[in-house]
C-alpha positions in Angstrom: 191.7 134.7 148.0 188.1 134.3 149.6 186.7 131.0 150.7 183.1 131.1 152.2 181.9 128.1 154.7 178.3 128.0 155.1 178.6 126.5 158.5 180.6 126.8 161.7 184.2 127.0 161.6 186.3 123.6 161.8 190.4 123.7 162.6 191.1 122.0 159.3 189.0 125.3 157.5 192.2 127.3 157.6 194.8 124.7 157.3 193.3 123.9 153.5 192.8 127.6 152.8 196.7 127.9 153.4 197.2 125.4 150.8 195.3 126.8 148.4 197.8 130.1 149.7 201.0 128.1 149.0 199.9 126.9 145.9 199.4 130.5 144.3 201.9 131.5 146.0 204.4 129.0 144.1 202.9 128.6 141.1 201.4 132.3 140.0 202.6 134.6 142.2 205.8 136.5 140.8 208.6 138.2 142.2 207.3 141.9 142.6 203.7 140.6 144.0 203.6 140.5 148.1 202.5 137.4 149.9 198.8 135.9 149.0 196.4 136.5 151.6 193.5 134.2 152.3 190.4 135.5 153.5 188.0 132.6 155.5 184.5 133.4 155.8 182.7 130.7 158.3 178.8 131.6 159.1 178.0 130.1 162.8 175.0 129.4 164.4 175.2 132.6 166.6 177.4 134.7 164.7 179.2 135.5 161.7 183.4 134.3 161.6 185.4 135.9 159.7 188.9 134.9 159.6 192.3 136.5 157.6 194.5 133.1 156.8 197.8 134.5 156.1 200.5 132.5 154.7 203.5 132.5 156.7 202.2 133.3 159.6 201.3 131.1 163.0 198.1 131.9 164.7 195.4 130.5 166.6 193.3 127.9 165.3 190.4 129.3 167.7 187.9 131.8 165.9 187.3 132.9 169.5 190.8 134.4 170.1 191.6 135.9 166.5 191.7 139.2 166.3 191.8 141.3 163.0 194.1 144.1 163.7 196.8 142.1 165.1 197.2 139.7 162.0 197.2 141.9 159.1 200.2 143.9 158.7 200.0 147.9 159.3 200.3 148.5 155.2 197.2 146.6 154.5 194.9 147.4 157.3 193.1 150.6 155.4 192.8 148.4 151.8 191.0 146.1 153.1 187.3 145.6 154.4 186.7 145.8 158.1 185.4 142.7 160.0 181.9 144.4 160.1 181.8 145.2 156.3 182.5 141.4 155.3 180.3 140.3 158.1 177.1 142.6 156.2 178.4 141.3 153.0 178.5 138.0 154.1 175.0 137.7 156.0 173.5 139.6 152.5 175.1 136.6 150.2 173.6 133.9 152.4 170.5 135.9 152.9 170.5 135.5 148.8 171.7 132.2 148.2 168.5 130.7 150.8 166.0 132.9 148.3 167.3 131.9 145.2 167.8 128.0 146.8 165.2 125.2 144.9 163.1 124.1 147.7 164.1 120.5 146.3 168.0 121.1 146.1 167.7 122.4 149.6 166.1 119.3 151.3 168.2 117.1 149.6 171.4 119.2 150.9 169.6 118.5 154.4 169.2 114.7 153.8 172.6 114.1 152.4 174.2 115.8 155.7 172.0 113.6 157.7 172.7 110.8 156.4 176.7 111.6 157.1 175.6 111.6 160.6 173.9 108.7 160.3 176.9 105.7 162.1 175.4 102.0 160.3 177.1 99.6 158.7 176.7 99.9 155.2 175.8 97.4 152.6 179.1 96.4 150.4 177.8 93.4 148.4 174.5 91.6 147.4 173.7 87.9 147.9 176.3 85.2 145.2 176.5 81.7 145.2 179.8 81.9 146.5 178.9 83.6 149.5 176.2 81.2 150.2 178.5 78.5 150.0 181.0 80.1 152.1 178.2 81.1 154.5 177.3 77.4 154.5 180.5 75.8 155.2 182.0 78.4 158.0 178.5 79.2 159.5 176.0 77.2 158.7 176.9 73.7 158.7 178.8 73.8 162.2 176.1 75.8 163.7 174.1 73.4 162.7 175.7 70.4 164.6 176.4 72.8 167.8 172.4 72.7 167.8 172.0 69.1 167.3 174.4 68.5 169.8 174.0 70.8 172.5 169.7 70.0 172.4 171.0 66.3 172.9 171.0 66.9 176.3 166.8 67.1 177.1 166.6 63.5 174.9 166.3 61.6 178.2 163.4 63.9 179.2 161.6 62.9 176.1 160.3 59.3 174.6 161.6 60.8 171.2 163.4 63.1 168.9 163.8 64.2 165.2 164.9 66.6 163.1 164.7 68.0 159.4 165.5 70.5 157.2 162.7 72.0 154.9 162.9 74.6 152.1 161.4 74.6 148.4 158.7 71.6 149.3 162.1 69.7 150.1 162.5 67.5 153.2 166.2 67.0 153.9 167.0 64.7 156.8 170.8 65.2 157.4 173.9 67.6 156.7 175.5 65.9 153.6 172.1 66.6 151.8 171.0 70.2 152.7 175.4 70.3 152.0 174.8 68.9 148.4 171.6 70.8 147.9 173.6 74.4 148.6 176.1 73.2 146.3 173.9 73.4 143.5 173.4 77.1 142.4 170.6 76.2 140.3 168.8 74.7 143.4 169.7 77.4 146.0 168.9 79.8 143.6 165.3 79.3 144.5 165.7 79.1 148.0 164.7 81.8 149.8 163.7 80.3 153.4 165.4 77.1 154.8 163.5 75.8 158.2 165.3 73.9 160.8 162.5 71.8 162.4 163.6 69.9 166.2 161.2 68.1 167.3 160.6 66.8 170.8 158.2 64.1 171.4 156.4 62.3 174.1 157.6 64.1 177.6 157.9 61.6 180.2 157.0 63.4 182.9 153.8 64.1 181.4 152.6 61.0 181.5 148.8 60.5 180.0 149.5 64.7 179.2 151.4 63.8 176.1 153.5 67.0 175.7 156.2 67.3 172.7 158.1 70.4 171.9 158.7 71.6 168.0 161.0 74.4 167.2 161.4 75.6 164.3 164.2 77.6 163.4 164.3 80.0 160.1 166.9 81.0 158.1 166.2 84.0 156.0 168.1 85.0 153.0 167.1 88.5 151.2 169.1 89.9 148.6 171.1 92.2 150.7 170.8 91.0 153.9 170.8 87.2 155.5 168.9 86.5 159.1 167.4 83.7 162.0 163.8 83.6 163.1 162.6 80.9 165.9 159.0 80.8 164.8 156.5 80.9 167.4 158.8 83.5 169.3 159.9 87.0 169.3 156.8 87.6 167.1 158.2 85.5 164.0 160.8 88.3 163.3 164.5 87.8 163.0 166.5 88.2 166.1 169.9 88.2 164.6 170.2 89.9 160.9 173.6 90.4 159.4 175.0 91.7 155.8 176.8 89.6 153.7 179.8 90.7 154.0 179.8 89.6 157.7 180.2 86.5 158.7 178.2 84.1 160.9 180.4 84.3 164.1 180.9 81.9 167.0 179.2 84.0 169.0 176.3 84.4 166.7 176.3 80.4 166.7 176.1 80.6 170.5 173.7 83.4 170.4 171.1 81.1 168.3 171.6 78.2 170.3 171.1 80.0 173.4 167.7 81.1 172.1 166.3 77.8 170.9 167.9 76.3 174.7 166.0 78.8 176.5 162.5 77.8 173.9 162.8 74.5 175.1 163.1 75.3 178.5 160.3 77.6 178.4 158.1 74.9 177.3 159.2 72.9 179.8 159.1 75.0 182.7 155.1 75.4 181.4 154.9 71.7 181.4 155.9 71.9 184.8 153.5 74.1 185.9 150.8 72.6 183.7 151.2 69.3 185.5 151.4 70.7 189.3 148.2 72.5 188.6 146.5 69.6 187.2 147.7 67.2 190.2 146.2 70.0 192.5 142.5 69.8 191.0 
């Protein structure tokens, strides 16, 4: 039994090759026929492998240490081919099989092994309405409030606050409504962006400067894919983009509140420096 490899050996090469041994072994050979032997043929990218996988006997794994004349037994070593017959043979097949290969077939041989190399997660579902509403209720919703409540703390620093929710010319001013809204699958059907707008108004400091802060954070929903956006930063593009068959974790939550934290301080760390700089003219 011949099995050709176009490629370098692997350990798990000859263990399938004395499978296929046991199985003819069991199931065809008979009583008068001698022991099935294997024949591996591996093509490396240096030189040309060629290993006998006998069944019944334990031997090296590593191509490096086998040696020919020591596996075969004495009454078969002048019936069969030498190791530099089957390597000529071999290197004359392959030789064939690239000339006779469709340029087509061949590249897409080459894509398909790249892409086993290629380590991503991989897309295992497309957007539902039941996803949405699970993404809602376990990630949305409380992320949500962690925002409300953790930008709470620059109110002081400001005269004012407010903040909405807008998607599909709707203005949605708290959670039970954008909650009922993605209830309705005909509704959130036709949603494709929802904006969280938190605005700032009136900076105290400021005085007669009248500074106020908007951010505006987007969440994105393609059909494969679902992501968050702080407009006005990172270039508009989504920081954090997730599949839907992962879930918006706590650290994700903490992740987006950190950047929208950080916005406002930005702004107000300019403000700073805005006013010092006026005071010094």
């Amino acid at each position: 039994m011949f099995e050709l490899k176009i490629g370098e050996f692997k350990p798990e090469f000859a263990g399938k090759l004395n499978f296929y041994l046991n199985a003819v072994d069991t199931q065809i050979k008979t009583a008068e026929d001698k022991s099935t032997i294997g024949v591996l043929l591996c093509k490396t990218p240096n030189e040309t492998v060629i290993e006998y996988a006998l069944r019944g006997i334990d031997k090296p794994m590593g191509v490096a240490d086998f040696a020919l004349d020591k596996a075969l037994p004495d009454t078969l070593k002048t019936d069969m081919p030498t190791v530099e017959e089957l390597e000529q043979e071999l290197e004359k097949e392959i030789e064939e099989f690239k000339e006779n290969q469709n340029p087509v077939d061949a590249r897409l041989k080459a894509i398909k092994e790249k892409l086993k190399n290629i380590q991503a997660d991989e897309i295992q579902t497309q957007v539902t309405h039941n996803i949405l509403l699970n993404l809602f209720n376990e990630g949305l919703k409380p992320m949500y409030q962690q925002i409300i409540d953790k930008l709470s703390v620059f109110e002081e620093e400001f005269h004012s606050k407010m903040f909405v929710w807008n998607c599909t010319n709707k203005v949605i001013v708290n959670l039970q409504q954008l909650e009922d809204l993605w209830k309705d699958e005909d509704q959130i059907r036709l949603v494709r962006d929802v904006f969280f707008e938190y605005n700032l108004y009136g900076f105290k400091k400021a005085g007669t400067q009248n500074f106020s802060e908007t951010l505006r954070l987007k969440f994105e929903m393609d059909t494969y894919w679902y992501g968050f956006s702080l407009i006005s930063h990172n270039n508009h593009g989504p920081f954090l983009k997730k599949l839907y068959h992962q879930p918006l974790t706590s650290g994700d939550r903490q992740q987006i509140m950190d950047v929208m934290v950080s916005a406002v301080m930005d702004r107000i760390d300019w403000i700073i420096e805005h006013i010092k700089k006026e005071g010094r003219k």
